[in-house]
C-alpha positions in Angstrom: -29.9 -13.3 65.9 -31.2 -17.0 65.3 -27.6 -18.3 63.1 -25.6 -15.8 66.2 -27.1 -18.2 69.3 -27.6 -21.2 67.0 -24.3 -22.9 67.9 -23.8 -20.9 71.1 -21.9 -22.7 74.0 -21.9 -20.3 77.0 -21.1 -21.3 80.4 -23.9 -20.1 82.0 -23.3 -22.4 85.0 -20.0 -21.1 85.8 -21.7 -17.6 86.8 -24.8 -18.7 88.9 -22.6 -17.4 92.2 -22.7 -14.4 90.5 -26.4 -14.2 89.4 -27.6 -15.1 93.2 -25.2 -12.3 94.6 -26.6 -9.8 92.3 -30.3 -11.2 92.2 -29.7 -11.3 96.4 -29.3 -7.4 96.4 -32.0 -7.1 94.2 -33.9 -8.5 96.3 -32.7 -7.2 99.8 -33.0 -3.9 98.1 -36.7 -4.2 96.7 -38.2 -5.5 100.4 -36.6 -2.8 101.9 -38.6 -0.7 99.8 -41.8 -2.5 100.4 -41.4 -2.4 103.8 -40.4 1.4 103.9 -44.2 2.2 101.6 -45.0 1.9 98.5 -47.7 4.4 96.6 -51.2 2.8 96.3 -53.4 3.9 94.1 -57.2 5.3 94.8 -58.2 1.1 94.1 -56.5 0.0 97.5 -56.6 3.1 99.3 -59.8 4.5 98.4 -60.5 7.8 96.8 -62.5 9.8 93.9 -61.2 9.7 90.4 -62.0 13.1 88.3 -62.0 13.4 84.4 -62.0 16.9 82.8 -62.1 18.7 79.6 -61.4 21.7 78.3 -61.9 24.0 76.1 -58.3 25.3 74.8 -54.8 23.3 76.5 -54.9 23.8 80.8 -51.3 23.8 82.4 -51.1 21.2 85.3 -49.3 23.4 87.5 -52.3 26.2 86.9 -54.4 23.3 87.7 -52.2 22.2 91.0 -52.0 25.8 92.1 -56.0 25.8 91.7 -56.7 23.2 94.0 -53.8 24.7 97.1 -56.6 26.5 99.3 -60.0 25.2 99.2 -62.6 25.7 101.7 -65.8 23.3 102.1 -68.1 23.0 104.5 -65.9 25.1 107.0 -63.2 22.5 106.1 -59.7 23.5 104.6 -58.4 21.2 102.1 -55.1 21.2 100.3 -55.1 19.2 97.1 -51.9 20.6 95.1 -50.1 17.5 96.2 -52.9 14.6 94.5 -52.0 13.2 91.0 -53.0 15.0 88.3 -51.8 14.1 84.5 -53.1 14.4 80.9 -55.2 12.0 79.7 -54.9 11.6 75.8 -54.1 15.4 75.2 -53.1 18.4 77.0 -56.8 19.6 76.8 -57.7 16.9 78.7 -56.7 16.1 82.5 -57.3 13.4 85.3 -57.2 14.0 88.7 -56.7 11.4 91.8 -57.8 12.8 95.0 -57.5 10.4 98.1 -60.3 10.2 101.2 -59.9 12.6 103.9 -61.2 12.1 107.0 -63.1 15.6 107.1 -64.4 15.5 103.8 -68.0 16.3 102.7 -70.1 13.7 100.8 -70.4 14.9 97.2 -66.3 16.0 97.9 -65.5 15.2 94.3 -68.5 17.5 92.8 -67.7 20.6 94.7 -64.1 20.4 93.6 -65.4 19.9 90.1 -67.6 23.2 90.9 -64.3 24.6 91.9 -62.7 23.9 88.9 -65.5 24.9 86.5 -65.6 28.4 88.3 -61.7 28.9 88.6 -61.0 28.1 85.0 -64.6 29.4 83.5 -63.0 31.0 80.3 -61.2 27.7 79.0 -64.2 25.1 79.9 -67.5 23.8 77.7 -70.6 23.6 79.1 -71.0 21.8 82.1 -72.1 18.5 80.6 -69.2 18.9 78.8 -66.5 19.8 81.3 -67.0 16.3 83.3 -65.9 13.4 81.4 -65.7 10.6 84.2 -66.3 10.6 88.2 -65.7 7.5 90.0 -64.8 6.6 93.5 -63.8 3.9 95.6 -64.7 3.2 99.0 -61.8 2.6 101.6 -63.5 -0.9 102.6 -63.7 -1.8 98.8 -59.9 -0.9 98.3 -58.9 -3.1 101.0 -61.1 -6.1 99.8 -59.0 -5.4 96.5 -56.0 -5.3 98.1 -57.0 -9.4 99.9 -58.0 -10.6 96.5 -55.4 -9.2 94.8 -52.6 -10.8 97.3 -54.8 -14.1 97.0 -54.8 -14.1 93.0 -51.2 -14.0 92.9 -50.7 -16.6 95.7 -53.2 -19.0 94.0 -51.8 -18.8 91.0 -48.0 -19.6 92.1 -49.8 -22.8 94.6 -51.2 -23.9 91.0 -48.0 -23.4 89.4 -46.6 -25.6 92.1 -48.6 -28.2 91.4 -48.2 -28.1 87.5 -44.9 -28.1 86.7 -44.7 -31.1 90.3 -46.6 -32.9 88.0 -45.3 -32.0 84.1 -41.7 -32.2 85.4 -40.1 -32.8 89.3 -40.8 -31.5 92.6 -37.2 -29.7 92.6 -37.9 -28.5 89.2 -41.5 -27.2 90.5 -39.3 -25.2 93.8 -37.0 -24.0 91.4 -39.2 -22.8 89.1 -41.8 -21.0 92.0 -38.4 -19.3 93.2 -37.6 -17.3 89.9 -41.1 -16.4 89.8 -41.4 -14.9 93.4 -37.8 -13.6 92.7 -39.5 -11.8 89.4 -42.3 -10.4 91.4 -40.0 -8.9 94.2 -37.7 -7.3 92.0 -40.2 -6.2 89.8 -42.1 -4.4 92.5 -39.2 -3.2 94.4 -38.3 -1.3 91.5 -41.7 -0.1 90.9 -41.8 1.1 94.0 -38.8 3.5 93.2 -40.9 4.9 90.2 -43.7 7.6 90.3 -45.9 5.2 89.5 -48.8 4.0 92.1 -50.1 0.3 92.4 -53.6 0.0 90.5 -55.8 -3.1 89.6 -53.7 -3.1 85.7 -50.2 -3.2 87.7 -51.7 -6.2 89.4 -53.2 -7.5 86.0 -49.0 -6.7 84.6 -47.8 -8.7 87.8 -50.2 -11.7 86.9 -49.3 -11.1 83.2 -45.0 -11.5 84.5 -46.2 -14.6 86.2 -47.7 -16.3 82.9 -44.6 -15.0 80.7 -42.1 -15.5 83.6 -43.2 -19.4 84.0 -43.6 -19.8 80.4 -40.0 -18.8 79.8 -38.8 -20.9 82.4 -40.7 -24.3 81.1 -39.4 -23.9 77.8 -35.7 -24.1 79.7 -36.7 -27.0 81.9 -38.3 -29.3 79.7 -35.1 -28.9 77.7 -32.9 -30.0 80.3 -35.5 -33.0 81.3 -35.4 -33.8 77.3 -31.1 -33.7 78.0 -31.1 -35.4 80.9 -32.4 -38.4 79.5 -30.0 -38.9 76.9 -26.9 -37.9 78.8 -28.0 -38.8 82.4 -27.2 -36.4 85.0 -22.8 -37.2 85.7 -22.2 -33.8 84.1 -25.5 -31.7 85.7 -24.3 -28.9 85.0 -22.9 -29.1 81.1 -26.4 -30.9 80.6 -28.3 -27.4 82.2 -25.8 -24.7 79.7 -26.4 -27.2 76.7 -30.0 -26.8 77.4 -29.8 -23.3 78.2 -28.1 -22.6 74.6 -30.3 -24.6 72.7 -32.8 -22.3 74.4 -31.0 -19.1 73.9 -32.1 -18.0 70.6 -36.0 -18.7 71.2 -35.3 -17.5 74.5 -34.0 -13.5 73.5 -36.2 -13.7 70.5 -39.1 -13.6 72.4 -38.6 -11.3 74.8 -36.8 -9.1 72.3 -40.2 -9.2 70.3 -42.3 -8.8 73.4 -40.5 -6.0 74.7 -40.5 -4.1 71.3 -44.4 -3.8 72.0 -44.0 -3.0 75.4 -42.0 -0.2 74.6 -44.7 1.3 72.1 -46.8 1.3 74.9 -45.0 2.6 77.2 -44.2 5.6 74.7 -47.3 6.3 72.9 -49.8 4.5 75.3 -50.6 7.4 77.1 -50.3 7.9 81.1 -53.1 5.7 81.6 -51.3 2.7 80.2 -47.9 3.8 81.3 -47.7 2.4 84.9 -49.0 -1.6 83.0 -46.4 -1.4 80.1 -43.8 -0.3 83.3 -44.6 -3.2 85.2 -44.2 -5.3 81.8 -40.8 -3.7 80.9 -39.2 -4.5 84.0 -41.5 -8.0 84.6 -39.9 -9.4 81.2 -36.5 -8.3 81.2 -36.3 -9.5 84.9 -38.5 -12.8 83.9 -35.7 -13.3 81.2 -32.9 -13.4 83.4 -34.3 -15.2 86.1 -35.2 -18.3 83.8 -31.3 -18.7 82.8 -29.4 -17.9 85.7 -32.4 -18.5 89.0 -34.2 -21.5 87.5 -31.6 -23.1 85.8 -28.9 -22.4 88.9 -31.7 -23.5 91.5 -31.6 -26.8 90.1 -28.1 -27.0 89.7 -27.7 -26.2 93.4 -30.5 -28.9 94.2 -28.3 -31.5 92.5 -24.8 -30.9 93.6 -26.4 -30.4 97.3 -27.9 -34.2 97.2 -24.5 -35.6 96.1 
């Protein structure tokens, strides 16, 4: 790959109409999604997490079909629709239940109790059967859901300010556009997945931002480097030279980065899944966006003050 991009001379700049056409969809397509809902996990929205073992391998649908019609406290509750998955093996399960307004206050032990009774030939002892019970409170959800908006935020305002500073103020815009266009995209097609928003998708959207940016410096501090021994009469043969010197660094890198991903996301487990999701589609999108939003950002930034 490095002697097939070394003396590469693509016109990258000849299809940055393109790019923002398709990127535009993209885009008008993921915030239609986040304005029509996307699933939040029990972090934001509050709920009980359940851990279980047992004995000999436990069918999730036998599980589901388990938790259809139960009664508490004089209160019906259907839970077949909650997540449920394996966690590690199929002897092992985890179950997501959400807050209901009616629920009693030890909720997540009688459906525990539920469970131990229902399925009382394939379960340990009851020290055994339980490996994990957490909650989270509705008010704590939403406090993560502020800081979480916040972190993100913060960290593009600082971005701002650091490439203002390293590079130019048009170079700073230009860069803070390919990263919110990363982030949209990225979570508009999240949003079309299974998959729920948890504090490690957030920790993968802050972890796009970091890769995103850094992919994107690399670019512009070639094109700075360019522009100061060509000038800026051809702007646009001085942002594809830069972009192609790039190139092989560029794909090489996320090629790399994305072979790791993809172990994750493979043998990771479910756990891990929804984090090396975000990653997948944070770095291939973070990829694009540094050659054909960045670098056409600026381009449209010079050829608009002529």
């Amino acid at each position: 790959m490095i002697n097939l991009f070394k003396d590469s001379n693509y016109n990258f700049m000849n299809l940055k109409r393109l790019g923002f056409i398709f990127s535009g969809l993209l885009v008008i397509l993921s915030i239609f999604k986040l304005f029509s809902g996307i699933k939040l996990g029990i972090d934001f929205k509050g709920g009980s997490l359940i851990g279980l073992h047992f004995n000999d391998a436990i069918s999730i649908e036998e599980v589901r079909e388990s938790l259809k019609n139960l009664s508490f406290e004089g209160n019906n509750f259907d839970l077949s629709n909650e997540e449920i998955k394996y966690f590690g093996n199929e002897n092992d399960i985890v179950i997501k239940i959400k807050n209901f307004e009616n629920q009693p206050d030890n909720f997540p032990q009688l459906i525990i109790n539920s469970l131990y009774l229902t399925f009382e030939n394939k379960v340990p002892s009851k020290n055994e059967f339980v490996l994990s019970l957490g909650s989270v409170s509705p008010k704590v959800g939403s406090e993560l859901s502020g800081q979480a908006f916040w972190s993100i935020i913060s960290a593009l305002a600082l971005i701002l300010f650091y490439v203002s500073i390293r590079f130019e103020f048009k170079f700073a815009i230009a860069a803070i556009i390919a990263l919110v266009h990363d982030i949209i995209i990225t979570l508009g097609i999240f949003g079309f997945s299974n998959y729920e928003i948890t504090l490690s998708t957030i920790a993968a959207f802050l972890t796009i931002v970091g890769y995103s940016l850094n992919d994107t410096i690399v670019i512009l501090d070639r094109i700075r480097e360019n522009m100061k021994s060509s000038g800026t009469v051809m702007f646009d043969s001085t942002i594809n030279k830069s972009i192609n010197q790039s190139l092989s660094r560029t794909l090489i890198t996320s090629l790399t980065t994305l072979l790791v991903i993809i172990i994750l996301l493979v043998f990771g487990g479910e756990i891990i899944r929804p984090f090396a999701f975000t990653l997948l589609v944070g770095v291939i999108i973070g990829t694009y966006s540094s050659i054909f939003i960045a670098s056409s950002a600026i381009s449209s930034f010079n050829n608009s003050s002529k």
